[in-house]
N, C-alpha and C positions, 0 to 999 in steps of 0.2 A: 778759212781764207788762205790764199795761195798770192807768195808774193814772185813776181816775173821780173821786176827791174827794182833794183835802190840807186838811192841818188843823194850824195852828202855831198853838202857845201860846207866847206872848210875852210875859216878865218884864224889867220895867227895873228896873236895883239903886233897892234904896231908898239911895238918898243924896242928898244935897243936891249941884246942878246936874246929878243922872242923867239928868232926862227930857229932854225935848227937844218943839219947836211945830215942827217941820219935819216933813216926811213920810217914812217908813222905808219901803222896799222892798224884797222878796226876789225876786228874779231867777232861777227856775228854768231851769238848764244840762243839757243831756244831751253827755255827750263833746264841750264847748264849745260847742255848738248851743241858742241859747237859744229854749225851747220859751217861754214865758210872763214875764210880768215883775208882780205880785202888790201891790198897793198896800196897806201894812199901816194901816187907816183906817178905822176905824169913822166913818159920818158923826154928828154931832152928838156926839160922845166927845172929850173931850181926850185922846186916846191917848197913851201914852208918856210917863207921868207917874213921877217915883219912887216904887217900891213896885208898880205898875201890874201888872197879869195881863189878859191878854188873847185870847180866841182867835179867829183868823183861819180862815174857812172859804172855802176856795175848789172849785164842783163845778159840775157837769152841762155840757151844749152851750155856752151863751152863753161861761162862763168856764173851760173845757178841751176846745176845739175839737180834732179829732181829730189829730194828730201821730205819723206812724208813724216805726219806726226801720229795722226788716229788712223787714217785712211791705209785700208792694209793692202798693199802690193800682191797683184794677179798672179797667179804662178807662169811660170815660164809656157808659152804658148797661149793664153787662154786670152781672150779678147773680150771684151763689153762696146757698146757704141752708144753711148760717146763711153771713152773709158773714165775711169771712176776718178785719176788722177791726170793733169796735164804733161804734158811732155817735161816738162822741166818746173824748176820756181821750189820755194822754199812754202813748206802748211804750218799755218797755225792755226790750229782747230779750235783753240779758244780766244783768238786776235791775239795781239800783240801785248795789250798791256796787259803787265806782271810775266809776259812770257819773252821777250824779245829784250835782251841786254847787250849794248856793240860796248865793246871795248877796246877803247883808245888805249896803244901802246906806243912810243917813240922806239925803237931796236938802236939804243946806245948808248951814249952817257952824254951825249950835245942834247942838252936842255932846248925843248920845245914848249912855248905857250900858247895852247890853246884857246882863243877868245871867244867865241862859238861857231856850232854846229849845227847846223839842218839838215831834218830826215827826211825824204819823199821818200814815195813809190808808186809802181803802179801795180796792180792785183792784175793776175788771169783768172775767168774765173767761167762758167758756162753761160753761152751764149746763145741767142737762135738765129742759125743761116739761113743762106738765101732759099736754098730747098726745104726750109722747114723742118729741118734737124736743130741739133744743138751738139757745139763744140765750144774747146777751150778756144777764146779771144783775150789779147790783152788790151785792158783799157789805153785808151789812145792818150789822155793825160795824169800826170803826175797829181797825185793827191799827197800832201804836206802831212808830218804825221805829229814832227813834233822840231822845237829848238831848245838845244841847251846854249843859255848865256856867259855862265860865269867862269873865267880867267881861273884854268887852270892851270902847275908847273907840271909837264912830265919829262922825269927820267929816269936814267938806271943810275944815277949815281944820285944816294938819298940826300947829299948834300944843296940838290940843287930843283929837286922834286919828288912826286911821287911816282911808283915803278909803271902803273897804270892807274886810268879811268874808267868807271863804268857809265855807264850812261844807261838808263831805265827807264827802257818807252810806258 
């Protein structure tokens, strides 16, 4: 499976001292191998405020540059049609669960509370065009993968949480 876009939605508890001005990160792991590292930030938003909803899109070339897992990379020059991997997207050869861990970090010591999170995605994957070939297409909607619920503290300072969260699709 080849994934082409993620998509977290991101809830901070509504409480007083929940949000946080430091920058939160999710750090997408494939079987420890960290494919990406995701800067949850909207520019111009105080993100991560108590109460806060937010969602994070991350897609295409620039921000999910190809990352293969079993599927071995063509030598330089050599072509297949359709080729064997898609232009871009992150593989996971055996799906996600047990293979796929994001990891919530805060970057500082302002304590953030995590209330929950929701994963989508959408998969590229092979398709049949209009001439009767087949290439990569990405599916047109987001497929839900997974929600974590429970109120976590994260920070860098162990007084006021922990340094990170793993979250285990």
């Amino acid at each position: 499976m080849w994934i082409a876009a993620i998509r977290l939605k991101v809830l901070t508890k509504d409480a007083r001292y929940a949000g946080t001005d430091d920058l939160v990160q999710a750090i997408f792991s494939r079987d420890d191998h960290v494919v990406t590292t995701f800067n949850l930030d909207k520019p111009g938003v105080d993100d991560h405020e108590p109460g806060d909803e937010r969602r994070y899109v991350l897609s295409g070339a620039s921000n999910l540059p190809r990352d293969t897992d079993q599927t071995v990379e063509l030598q330089p020059g050599v072509r297949e049609d359709p080729m064997p991997y898609p232009p871009f997207g992150f593989e996971f050869s055996n799906g996600l669960d047990d293979h796929l861990v994001i990891r919530l970090q805060v970057v500082g010591n302002d304590m953030w509370v995590k209330d929950r999170v929701d994963f989508d995605i959408k998969q590229i994957r092979l398709v049949n065009t209009a001439s009767n070939t087949r290439d990569w297409g990405v599916d047109p909607s987001w497929s839900h993968v997974k929600t974590w619920n429970p109120d976590v503290r994260l920070s860098l300072d162990p007084r006021e949480g922990l340094p990170f969260m793993d979250l285990h699709v």
